[in-house]
Residue frames relative to the residue before (quaternion, step in Angstrom):
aa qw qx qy qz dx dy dz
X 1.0000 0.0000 0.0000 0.0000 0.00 0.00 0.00
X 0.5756 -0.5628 0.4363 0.4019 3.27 -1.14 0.82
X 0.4224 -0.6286 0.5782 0.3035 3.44 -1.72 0.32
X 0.3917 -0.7213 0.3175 0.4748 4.03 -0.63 0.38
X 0.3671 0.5572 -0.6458 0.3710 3.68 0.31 1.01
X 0.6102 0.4627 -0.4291 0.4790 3.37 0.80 -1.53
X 0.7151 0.4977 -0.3005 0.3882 4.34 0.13 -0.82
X 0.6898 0.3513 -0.3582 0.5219 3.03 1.08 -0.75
X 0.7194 0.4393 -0.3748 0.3859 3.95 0.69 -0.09
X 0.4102 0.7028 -0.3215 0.4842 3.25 1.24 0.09
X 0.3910 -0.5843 0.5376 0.4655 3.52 0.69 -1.49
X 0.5969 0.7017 -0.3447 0.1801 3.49 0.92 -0.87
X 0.5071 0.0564 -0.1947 0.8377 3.71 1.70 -0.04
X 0.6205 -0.6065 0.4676 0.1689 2.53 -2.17 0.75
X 0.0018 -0.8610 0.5086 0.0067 3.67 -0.59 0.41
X 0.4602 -0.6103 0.5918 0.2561 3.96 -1.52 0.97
X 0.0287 -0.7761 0.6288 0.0388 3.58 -0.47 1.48
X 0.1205 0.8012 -0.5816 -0.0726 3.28 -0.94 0.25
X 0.7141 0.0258 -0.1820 0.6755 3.60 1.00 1.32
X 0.1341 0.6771 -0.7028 0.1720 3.32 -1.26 1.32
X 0.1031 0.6153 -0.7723 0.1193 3.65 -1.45 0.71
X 0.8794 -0.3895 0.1297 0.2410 3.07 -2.15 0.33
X 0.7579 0.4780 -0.1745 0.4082 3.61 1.96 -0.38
X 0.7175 0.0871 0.0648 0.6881 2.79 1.48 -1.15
X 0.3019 -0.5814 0.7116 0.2537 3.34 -1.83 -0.39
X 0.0228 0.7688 -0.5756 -0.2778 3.08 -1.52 -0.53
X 0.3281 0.8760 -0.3533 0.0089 3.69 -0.48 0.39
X 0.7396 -0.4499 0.0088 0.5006 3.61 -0.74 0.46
X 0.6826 -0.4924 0.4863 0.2349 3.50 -1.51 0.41
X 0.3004 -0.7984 0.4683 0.2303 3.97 -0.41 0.47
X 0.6401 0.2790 -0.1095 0.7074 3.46 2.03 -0.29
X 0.0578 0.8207 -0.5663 0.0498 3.90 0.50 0.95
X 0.5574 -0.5412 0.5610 0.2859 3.41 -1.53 0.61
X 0.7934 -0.0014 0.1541 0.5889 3.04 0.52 -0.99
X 0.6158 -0.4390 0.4351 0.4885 3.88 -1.51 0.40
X 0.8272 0.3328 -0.1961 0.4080 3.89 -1.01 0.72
X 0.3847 0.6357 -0.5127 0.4301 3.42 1.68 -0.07
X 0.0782 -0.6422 0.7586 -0.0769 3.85 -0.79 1.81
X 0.0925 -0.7461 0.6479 0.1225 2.85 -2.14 0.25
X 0.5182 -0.6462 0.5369 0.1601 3.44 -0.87 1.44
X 0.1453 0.7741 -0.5957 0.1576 3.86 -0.12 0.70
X 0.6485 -0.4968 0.5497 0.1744 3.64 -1.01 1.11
X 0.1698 -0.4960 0.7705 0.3626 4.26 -1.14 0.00
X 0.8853 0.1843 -0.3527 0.2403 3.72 -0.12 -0.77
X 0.5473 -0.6361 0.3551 0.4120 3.80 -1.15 1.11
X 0.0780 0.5880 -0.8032 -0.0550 3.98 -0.70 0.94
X 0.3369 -0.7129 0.5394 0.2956 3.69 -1.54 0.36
X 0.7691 0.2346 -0.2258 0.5500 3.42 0.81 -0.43
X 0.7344 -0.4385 0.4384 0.2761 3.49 -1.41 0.96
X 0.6728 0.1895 -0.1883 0.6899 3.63 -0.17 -1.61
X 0.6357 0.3629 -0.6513 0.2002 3.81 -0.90 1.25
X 0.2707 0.7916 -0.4753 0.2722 3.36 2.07 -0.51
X 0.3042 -0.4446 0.7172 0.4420 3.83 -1.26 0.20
X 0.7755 -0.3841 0.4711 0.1706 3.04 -1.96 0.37
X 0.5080 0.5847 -0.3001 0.5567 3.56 1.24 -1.60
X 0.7398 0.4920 -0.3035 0.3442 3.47 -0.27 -1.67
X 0.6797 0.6365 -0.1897 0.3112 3.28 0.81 -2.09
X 0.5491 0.6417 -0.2359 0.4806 3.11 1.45 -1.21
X 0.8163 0.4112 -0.1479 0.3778 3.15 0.50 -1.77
X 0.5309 0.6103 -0.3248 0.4901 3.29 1.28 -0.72
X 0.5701 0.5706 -0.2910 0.5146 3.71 0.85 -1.11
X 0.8062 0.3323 -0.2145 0.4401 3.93 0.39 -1.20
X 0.3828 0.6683 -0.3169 0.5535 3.39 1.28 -0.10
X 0.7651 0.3518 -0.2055 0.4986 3.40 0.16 -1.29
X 0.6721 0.3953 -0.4427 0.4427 3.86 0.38 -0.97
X 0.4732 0.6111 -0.4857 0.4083 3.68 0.97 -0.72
X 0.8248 0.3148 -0.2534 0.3955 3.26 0.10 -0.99
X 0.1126 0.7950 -0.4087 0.4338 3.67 1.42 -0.28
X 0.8438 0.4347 0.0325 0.3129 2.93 -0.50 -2.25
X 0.7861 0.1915 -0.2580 0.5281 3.24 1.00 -0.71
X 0.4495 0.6218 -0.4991 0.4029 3.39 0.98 0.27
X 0.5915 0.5791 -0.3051 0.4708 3.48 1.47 -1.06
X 0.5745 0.5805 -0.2719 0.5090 3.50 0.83 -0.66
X 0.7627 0.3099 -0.1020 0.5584 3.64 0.01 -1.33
X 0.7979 0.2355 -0.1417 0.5364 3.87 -0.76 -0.83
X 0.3260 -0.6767 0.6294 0.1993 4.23 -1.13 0.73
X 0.3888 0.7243 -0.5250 0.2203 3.79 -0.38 0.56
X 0.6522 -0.5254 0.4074 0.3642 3.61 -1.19 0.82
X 0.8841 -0.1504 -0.0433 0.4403 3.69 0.54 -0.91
X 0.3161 -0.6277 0.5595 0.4393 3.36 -0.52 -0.53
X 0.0527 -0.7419 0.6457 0.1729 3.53 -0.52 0.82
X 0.4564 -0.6510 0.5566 0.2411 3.55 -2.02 -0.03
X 0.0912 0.8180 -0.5666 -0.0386 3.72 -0.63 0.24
X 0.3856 -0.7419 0.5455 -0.0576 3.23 -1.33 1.21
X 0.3638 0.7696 -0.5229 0.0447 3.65 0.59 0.05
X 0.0966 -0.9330 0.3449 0.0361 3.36 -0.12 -0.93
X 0.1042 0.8808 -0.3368 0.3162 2.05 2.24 1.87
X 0.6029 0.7249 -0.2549 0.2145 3.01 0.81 -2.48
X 0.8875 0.2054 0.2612 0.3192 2.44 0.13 -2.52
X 0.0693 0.8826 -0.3775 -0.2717 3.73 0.58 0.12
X 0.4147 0.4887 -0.5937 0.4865 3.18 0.29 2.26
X 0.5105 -0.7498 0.2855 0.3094 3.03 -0.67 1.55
X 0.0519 -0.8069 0.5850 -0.0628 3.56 -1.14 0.61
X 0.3365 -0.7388 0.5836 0.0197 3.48 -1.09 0.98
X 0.0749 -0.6977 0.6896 0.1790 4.02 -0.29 1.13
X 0.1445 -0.6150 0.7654 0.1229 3.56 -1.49 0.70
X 0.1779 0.7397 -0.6417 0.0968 4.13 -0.77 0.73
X 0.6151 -0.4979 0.5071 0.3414 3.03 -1.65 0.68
X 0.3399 0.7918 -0.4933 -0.1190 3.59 -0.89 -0.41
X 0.2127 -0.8018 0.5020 0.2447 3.41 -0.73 0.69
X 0.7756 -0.0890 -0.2280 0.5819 3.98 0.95 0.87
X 0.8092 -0.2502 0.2777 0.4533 3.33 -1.60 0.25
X 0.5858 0.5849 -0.3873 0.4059 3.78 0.44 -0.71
X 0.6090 0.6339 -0.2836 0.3833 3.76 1.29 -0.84
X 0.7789 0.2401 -0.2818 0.5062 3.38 0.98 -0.32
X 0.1406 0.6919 -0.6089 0.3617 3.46 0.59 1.31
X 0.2702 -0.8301 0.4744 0.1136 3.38 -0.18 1.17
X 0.4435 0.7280 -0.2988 0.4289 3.61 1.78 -0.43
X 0.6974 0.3515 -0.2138 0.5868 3.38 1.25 -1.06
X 0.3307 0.6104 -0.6729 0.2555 3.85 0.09 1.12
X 0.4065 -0.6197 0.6677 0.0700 3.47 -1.12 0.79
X 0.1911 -0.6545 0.7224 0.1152 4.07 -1.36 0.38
X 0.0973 -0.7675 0.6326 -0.0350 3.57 -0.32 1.35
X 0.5220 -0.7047 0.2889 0.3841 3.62 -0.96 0.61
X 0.7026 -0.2328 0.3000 0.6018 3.85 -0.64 -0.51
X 0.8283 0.4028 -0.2009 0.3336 3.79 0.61 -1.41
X 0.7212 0.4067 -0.2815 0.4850 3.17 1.36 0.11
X 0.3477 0.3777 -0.5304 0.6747 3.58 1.52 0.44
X 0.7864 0.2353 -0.4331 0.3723 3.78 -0.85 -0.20
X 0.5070 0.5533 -0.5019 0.4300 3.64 0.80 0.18
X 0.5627 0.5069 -0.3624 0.5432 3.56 1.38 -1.23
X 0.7382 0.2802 -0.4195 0.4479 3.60 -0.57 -1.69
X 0.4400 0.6492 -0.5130 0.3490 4.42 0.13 -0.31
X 0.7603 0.5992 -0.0419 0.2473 2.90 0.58 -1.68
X 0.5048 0.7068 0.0735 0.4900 2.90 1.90 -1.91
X 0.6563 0.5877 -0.0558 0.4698 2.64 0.24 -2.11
X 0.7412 0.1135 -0.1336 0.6480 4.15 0.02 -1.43
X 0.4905 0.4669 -0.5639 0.4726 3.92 -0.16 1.22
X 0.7181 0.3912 -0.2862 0.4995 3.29 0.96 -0.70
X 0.7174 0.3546 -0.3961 0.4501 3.45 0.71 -0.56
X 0.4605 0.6130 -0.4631 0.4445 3.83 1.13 0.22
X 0.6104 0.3451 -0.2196 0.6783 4.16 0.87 -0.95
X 0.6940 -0.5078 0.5076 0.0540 3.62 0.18 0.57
């Protein structure tokens, strides 16, 4: 059975893109740490990280700082940190989140925002990226 990335990149559930090409996407979480918590997801379903080719890994990696950047732009926080876990979902995924200490990636503190305020975020996102071009 498909994983829901593979459904949600399809079209088959609905999803907040805010960056897609020929490998991957990335867009908003449905349970964010914080406003701007994106994920970097692959199109194709690998379950574990260390199985990514390298190429991808690579690309998946530049993808994220892209988005980094516009998180830096849009949401005020000390960094943007990166996380890899690859519990949830077993398709590989990348959390990008603001955070301003270690306490930020406390998955306990996600929040469920409604439909109109994730598309306010990916909106938001979205004209950061087309500002960096």
């Amino acid at each position: 059975m498909a994983s829901i990335f593979t459904q949600i990149i399809k079209g088959d559930l609905p999803g907040q893109f805010v960056w897609q090409d020929d490998d991957c996407v990335a867009l908003l979480t449905i349970q964010p740490i914080r406003p701007g918590h994106i994920l970097v997801i692959p199109r194709e379903e690998i379950n574990h990280w260390d199985d990514v080719p390298p190429d991808l890994a690579g690309h998946l990696m530049q993808v994220a700082q892209k988005m980094a950047k516009a998180i830096k732009l849009t949401y005020p926080a000390k960094r943007v940190g990166l996380i890899i876990a690859g519990l949830e979902v077993p398709h590989t995924h990348l959390h990008v989140i603001p955070i301003d200490d270690m306490t930020d990636f406390d998955f306990r503190k996600a929040s469920s925002p409604t439909t109109e305020e994730l598309s306010e975020v990916a909106g938001s996102i979205r004209q950061a990226l087309d500002k960096l071009g």
